[in-house]
C-alpha positions as CSV (number, residue, x, y, z in Angstrom):
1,X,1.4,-15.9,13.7
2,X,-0.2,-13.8,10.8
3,X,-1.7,-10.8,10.5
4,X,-5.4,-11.0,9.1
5,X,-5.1,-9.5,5.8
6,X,-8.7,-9.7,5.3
7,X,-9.7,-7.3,7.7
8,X,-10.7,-3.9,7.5
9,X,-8.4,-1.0,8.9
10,X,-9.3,2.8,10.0
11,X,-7.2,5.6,10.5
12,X,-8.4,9.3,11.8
13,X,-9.5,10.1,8.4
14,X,-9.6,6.7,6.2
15,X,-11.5,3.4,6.0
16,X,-9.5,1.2,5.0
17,X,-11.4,-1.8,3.2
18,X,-10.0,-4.6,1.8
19,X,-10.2,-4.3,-2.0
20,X,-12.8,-6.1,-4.4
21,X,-13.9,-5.9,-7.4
22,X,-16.7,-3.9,-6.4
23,X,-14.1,-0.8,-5.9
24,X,-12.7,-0.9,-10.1
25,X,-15.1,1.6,-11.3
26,X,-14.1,4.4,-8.5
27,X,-10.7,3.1,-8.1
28,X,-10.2,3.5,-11.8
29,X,-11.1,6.9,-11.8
30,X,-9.5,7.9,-8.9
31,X,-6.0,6.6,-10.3
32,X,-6.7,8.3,-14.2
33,X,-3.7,10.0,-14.4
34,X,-1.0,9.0,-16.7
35,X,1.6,10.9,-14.3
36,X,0.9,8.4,-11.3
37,X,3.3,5.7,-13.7
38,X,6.3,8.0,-14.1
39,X,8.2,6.1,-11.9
40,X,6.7,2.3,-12.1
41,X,5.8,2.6,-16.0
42,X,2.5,1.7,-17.3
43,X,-0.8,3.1,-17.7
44,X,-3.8,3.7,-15.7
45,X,-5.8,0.5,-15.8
46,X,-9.3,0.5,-16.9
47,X,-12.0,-0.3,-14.4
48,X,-12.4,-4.0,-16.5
49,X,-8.7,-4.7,-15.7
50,X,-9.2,-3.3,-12.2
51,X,-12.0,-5.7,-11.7
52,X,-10.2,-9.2,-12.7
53,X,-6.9,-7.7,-11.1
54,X,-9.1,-7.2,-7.5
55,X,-10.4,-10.3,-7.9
56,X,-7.3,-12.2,-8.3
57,X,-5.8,-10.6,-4.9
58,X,-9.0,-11.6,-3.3
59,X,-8.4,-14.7,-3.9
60,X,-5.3,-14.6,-2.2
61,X,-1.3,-15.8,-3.6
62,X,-1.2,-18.7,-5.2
63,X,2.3,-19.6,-3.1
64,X,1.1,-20.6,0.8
65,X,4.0,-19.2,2.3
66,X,2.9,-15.3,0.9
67,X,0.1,-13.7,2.0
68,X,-1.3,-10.7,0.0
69,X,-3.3,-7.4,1.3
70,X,-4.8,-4.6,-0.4
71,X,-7.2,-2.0,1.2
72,X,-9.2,0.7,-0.7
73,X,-8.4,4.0,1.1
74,X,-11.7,5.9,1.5
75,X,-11.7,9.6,3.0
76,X,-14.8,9.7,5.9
77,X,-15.0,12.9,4.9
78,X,-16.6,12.5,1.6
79,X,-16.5,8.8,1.0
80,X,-14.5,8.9,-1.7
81,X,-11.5,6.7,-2.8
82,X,-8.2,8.4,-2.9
83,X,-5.9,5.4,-3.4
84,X,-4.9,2.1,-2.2
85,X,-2.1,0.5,0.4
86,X,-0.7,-3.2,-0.2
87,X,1.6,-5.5,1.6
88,X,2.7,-9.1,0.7
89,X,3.8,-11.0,3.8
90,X,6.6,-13.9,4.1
91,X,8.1,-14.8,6.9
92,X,7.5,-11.9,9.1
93,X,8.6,-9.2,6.7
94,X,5.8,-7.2,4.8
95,X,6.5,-5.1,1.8
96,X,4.5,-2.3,1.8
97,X,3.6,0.0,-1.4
98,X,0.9,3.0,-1.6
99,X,-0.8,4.8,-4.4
100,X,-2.2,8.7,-3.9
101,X,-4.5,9.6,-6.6
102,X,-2.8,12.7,-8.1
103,X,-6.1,15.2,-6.5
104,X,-5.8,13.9,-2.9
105,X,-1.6,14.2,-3.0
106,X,0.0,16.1,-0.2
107,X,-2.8,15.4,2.0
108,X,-0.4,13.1,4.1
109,X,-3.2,10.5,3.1
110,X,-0.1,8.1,1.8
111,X,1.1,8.1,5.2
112,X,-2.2,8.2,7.3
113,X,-2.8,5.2,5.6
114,X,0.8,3.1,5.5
115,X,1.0,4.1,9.2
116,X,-2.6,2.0,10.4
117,X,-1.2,-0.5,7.5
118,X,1.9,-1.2,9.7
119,X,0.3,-0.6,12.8
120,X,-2.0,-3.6,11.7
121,X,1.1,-6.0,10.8
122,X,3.2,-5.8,13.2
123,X,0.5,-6.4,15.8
124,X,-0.2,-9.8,13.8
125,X,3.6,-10.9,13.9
126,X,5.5,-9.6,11.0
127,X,8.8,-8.1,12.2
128,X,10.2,-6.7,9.1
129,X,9.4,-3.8,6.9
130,X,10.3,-3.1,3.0
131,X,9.3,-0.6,0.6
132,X,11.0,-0.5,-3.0
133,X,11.4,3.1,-4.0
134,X,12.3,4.8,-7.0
135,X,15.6,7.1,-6.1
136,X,13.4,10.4,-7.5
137,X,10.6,9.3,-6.3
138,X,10.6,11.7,-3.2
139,X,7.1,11.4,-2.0
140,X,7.4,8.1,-1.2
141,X,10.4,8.4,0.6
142,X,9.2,10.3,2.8
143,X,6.3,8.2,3.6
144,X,9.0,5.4,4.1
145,X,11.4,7.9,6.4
146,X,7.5,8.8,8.2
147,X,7.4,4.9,8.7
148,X,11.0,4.8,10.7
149,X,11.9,2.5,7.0
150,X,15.4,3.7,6.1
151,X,17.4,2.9,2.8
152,X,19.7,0.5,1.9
153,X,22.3,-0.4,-0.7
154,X,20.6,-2.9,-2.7
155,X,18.3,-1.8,-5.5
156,X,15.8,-3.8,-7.7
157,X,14.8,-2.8,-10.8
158,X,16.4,0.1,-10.3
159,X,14.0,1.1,-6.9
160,X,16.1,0.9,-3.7
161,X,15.2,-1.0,-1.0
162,X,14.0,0.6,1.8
163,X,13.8,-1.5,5.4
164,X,13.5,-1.4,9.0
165,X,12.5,-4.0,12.0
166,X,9.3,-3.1,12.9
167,X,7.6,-3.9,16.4
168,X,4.1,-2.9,17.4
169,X,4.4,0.9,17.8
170,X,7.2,2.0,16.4
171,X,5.6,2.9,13.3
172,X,7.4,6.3,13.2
């Protein structure tokens, strides 16, 4: 079994659609600032290199053993987009990543979202968790601790790996 990576998700104060190229032009604004790449390197990406990089998940992974999924977070609230959530799925583990625009940081958005995210998974099968952290990269450790994911000793490109089983409701 498989989750449906294709389907919109919802938290308490998030939609959660899958992303398109129809999100670049908001998603690139909403992911501007430079200091969002301090710990994966890079630059923002323009809303062109948003568009052919949305349309390229969309289309799915080219390998048919690994499933990709990427959802838009967009606050109810004002409809705006804050960020995105992601998981690529293999043999019942998902490795999850999240993105926080720098103005909606804080907000607990990050894990709002990664929570309905795994929430979603594990009810479609996947029984493994993974994150890949940055060791100063605090925030996101403690979205992965929020997630019951808990680090290990191996590292990969200098991020540590984060894991934990994961079974439908024990999403932390």
């Amino acid at each position: 079994m498989r989750p449906d990576l294709t389907a919109p998700l919802r938290s308490p104060r998030l939609d959660l659609p899958p992303i398109g190229p129809e999100h670049a032009e908001a998603m690139a604004a909403a992911l501007a600032d430079p200091a969002l790449h301090a710990f994966t390197g890079g630059r923002p990406a323009t809303a062109d290199e948003l568009r052919a990089r949305y349309t390229r998940l969309a289309a799915g992974s080219p390998d048919p053993a690994e499933a990709w999924g990427n959802w838009a977070l967009r606050l109810r609230a004002d409809g705006a987009l804050a960020g995105y959530v992601q998981a690529t799925v293999r043999a019942g583990t998902a490795e999850l990543a999240w993105v926080i625009g720098t103005p909606w940081q804080g907000r607990g958005l990050a894990t709002e979202a990664a929570r309905a995210l795994l929430a979603h998974l594990t009810a479609g099968g996947v029984t493994t968790a993974v994150a890949h952290i940055h060791p100063e990269h605090h925030a996101s450790a403690a979205v992965a601790r929020a997630l019951g994911l808990r680090p290990t000793p191996h590292t990969q490109d200098g991020e540590v790996r984060w894991e934990a089983a994961a079974a439908p409701g024990t999403t932390g």
